[in-house]
C-alpha positions in Angstrom: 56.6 -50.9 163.2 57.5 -54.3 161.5 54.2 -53.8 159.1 55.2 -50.1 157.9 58.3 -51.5 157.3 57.4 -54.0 154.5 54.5 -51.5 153.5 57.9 -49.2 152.6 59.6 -52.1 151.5 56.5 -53.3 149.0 56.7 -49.5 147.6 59.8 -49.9 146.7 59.7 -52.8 145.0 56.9 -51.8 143.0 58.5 -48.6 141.6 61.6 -50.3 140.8 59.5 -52.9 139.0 58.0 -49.6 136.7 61.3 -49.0 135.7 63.1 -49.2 132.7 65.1 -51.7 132.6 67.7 -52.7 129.6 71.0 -54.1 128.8 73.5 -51.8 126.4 72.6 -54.3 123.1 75.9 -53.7 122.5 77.3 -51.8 118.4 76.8 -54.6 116.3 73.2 -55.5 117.8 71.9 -51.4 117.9 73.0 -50.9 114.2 71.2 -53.8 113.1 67.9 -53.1 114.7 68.2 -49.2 113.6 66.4 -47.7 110.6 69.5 -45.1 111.0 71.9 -43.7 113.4 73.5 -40.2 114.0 75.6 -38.1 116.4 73.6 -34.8 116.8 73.4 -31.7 119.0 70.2 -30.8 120.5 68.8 -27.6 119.5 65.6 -27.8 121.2 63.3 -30.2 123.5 59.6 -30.3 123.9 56.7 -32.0 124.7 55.4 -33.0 121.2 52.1 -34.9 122.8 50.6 -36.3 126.1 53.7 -39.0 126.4 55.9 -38.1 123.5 58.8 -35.9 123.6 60.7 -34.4 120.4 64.3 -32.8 120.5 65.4 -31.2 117.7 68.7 -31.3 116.3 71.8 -30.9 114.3 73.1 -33.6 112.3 76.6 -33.6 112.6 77.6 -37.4 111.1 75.0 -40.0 110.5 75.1 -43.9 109.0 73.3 -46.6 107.8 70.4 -44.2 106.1 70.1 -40.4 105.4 67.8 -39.1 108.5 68.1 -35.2 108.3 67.0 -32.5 106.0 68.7 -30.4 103.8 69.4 -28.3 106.5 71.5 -30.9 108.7 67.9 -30.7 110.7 66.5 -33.6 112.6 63.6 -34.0 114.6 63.6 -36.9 117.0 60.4 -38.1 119.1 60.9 -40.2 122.6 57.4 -41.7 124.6 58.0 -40.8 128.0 56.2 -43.8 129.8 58.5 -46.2 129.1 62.0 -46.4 128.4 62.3 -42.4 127.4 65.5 -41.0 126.1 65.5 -37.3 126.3 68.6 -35.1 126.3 69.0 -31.0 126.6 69.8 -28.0 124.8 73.1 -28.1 123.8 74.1 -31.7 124.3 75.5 -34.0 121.6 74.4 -37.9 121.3 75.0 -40.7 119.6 71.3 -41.9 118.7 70.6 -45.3 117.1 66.8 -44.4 115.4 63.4 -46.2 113.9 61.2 -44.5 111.5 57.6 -45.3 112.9 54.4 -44.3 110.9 53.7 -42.1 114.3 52.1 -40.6 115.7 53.7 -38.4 115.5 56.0 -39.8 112.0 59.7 -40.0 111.9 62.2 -41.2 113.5 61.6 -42.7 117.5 64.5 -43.0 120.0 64.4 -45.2 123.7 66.8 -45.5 126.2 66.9 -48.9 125.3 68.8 -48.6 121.9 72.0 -48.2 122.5 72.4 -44.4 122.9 74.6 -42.2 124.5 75.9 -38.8 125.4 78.1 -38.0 122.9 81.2 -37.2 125.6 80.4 -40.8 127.2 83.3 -43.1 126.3 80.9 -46.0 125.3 79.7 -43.0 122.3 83.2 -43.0 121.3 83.8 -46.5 121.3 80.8 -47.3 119.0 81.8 -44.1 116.8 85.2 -45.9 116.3 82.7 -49.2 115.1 80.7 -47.3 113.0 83.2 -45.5 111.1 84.8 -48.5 110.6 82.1 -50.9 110.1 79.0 -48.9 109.8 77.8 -47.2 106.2 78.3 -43.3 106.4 75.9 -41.0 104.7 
């Protein structure tokens, strides 16, 4: 009994060690690493690759640099064995973004940035920073 026990127990331990694990880098640290940063509603989400997820979506405010299209459209691509930040149809987030030469190219997201679900109070307390401190486009 004792050995299937700490055969459980070593599971365990090893899938928690897969993990993701990060600290909220906090508003001033996630606009400084981002390329750009917007608070947009998800449209769509699919698998863009083997391990790579894209959402699209609807700019509704962005800062630091222009990411969307004439359109307010924005397509945002998340690797899924690692870190992945993926939301659904019809929610809004706060996303702190890199542009990355790809594959696939554009703008990358991780869970590990800073973002948020845009009805999570910690979204409206770095909204309140960035409209503040933060460059609107």
């Amino acid at each position: 009994m004792s050995r299937l026990f700490f055969l459980l127990l070593s599971l365990l331990a090893s899938s928690q060690a897969m993990a993701c694990r990060c600290t909220d880098p906090g508003v001033k640290s996630a606009y400084m690493r981002a390329d750009a940063i917007v608070l947009a509603k998800i449209g769509a989400v699919a698998q863009a690759q083997e391990d790579v997820m894209q959402m699209e979506m609807e700019v509704l405010q962005s800062w630091k640099s222009k990411a969307a299209g004439d359109m307010n459209m924005l397509t945002v691509f998340s690797i899924t064995v690692e870190c992945p930040y993926v939301g659904q149809e019809g929610e809004e987030h706060l996303l702190y973004l890199k542009r990355a030469d790809g594959p696939p190219e554009g703008f990358w997201t991780d869970s590990c940035m800073g973002n948020s679900l845009g009805s999570h109070p910690q979204a409206a307390k770095h909204i309140r920073w960035l409209n503040r401190h933060g460059r609107k486009m």
